[in-house]
C-alpha positions, 0 to 999 in steps of 0.5 A, a space after each residue: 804255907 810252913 812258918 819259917 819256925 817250923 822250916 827252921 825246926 824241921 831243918 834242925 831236926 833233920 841236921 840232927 837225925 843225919 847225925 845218929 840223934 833220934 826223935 822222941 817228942 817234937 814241939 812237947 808243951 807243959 805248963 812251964 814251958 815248951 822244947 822245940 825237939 827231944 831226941 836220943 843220942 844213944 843214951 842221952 835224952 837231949 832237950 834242943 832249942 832251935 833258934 832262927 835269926 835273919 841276920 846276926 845283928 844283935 848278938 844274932 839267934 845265939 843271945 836269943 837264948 838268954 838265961 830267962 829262956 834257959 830257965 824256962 827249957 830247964 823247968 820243961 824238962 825237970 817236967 818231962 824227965 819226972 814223968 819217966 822212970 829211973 834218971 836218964 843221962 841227959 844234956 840241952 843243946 841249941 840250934 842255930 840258924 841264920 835263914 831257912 835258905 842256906 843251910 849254916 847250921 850251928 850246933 851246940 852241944 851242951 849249950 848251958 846247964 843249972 
């Protein structure tokens, strides 16, 4: 049986490629930290964090990604991006979901920066 974790990602990442986005790298781990999904917009290499919630109490799947969470994403990627070349435009988005069932997706783009 998938965990919903994984329903949640599988249904952002296709959300994401029906909107021209690429995968690079799913569920990448280092040492700092782990990022749900690493697509390409044309040139843009994006770092996403995809959130599910049952439900929007308590600030729902957004406030889930509070700025400890944040730091954690960016020192993943500071990582990633070191081990390629040059310097790559990039940005970090978040996907929302309130339930695996429905299909209410929230997409920001450019979520939160250094």
């Amino acid at each position: 049986m998938i965990s919903r974790g994984r329903e949640a990602e599988a249904l952002a990442l296709r959300f994401l490629e029906g909107r021209g986005l690429k995968l690079i790298s799913q569920n990448y781990r280092c040492r700092f930290g782990e990022i749900d999904l690493i697509m390409r917009d044309g040139h843009t290499i994006v770092f996403t964090e995809v959130r599910l919630r049952r439900s929007n109490a308590f600030g729902g799947a957004s406030a889930s990604v509070d700025r400890r969470k944040q730091r954690r994403i960016l020192a993943a990627a500071r990582y990633y991006l070191s081990e390629l070349r040059g310097s790559p435009v990039c940005r970090c988005d978040v996907v929302l979901l309130t339930d695996v069932k429905d299909n209410d997706i929230e997409w920001l783009q450019n979520a939160f920066t250094e």
